[in-house]
Steps between C-alpha positions, in 0.01 A plus 500: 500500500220416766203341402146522690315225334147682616159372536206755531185295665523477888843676507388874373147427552332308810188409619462854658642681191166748413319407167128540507438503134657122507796579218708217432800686505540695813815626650527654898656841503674415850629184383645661159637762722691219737609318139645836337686544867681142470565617115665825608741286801608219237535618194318229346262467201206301471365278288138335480452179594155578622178353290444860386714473255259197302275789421531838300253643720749375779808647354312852423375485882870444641649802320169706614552418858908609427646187567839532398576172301753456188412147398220192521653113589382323203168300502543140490167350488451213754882554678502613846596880553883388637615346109324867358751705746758239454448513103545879520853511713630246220462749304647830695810358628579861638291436787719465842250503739069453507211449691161363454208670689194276476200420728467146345794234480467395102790230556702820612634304790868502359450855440617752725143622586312768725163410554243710623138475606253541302309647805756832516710479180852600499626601814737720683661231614548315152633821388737494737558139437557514133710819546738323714534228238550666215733759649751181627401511904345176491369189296218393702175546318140527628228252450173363701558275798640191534155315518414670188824438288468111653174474333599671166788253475269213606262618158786512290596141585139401463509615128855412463574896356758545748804359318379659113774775574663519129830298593678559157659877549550488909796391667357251769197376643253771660539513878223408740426765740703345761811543304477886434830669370709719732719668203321829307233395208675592146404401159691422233524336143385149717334775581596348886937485541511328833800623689491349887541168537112388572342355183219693456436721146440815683868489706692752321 
């Protein structure tokens, strides 16, 4: 099973996404279209990660819109987003091979994550990206520049989140960037199963 772990603000909505009524819950046509597309080449399913899902009125909004999700990450009051989506593949070991599409970081940085703008929301090139991951042709993911990732790691030193990573059900330490995995991202009862010879949780 593939997993799109899926937020909704800035990725199918964007600062130029119509909404002159000011809704709260506003989804762009041409970006749903682009999401459906990557749907249709994958295979995979989605599930909410978004903060949507907080709210009933949130919920009711993504299913009017048609987003196609079959689950919500659990809400963990004051835990970053990345122990929610880790939380949930403990508990779907069937899950061989996910993605997170986010605009913000979260602690995601372990995460194999495809970040767009919130200026244009998800891209044709992130599709192609995340299709291309999912479907086995390559593990490099997509995230903001260098300068910006620098800076994001620099704040998570600062509040000293960056090492919180729940320790007790992974097989090693969580990689820095610079040590990304070459081997295909699986999940398993650990839920990570390293198989290459780098120690790293998401080397399969």
């Amino acid at each position: 099973m593939k997993i799109i772990f899926l937020d909704i603000d800035g990725v199918l909505n964007c600062k130029s996404t119509p909404n002159p009524r000011n809704f709260p819950y506003i989804v762009d046509p041409k970006l749903l279209k682009r999401l459906k597309r990557l749907l249709d080449r994958t295979g995979a399913t989605i599930v909410l990660s978004s903060t949507w899902r907080y709210d009933p009125a949130g919920i009711f909004s993504a299913k009017h819109w048609g987003i196609p999700f079959m689950d919500v990450v659990p809400d963990m009051p004051k835990k970053p987003r990345r122990d929610e989506i880790l939380s949930w593949l403990k508990a779907h070991p069937k899950v061989k091979r996910f993605v997170v599409i986010d605009d913000e970081d979260d602690e995601l940085d372990q995460l194999p994550l495809f970040q767009p703008s919130a200026n244009t929301g998800l891209t044709d090139k992130i599709v192609k990206g995340v299709t291309d991951y999912l479907n086995g042709k390559t593990d490099e993911d997509m995230r903001h520049s260098v300068v910006v990732r620098v800076l994001q790691t620099f704040d998570q030193l600062s509040r000293g989140t960056r090492d919180e990573c729940p320790q007790d059900w992974m097989t090693d330490t969580v990689p820095s960037r610079s040590r990304r995995p070459s081997a295909i991202f699986e999940v398993s009862r650990k839920p990570f199963l390293r198989r290459s010879s780098s120690k790293s949780p998401f080397d399969m």
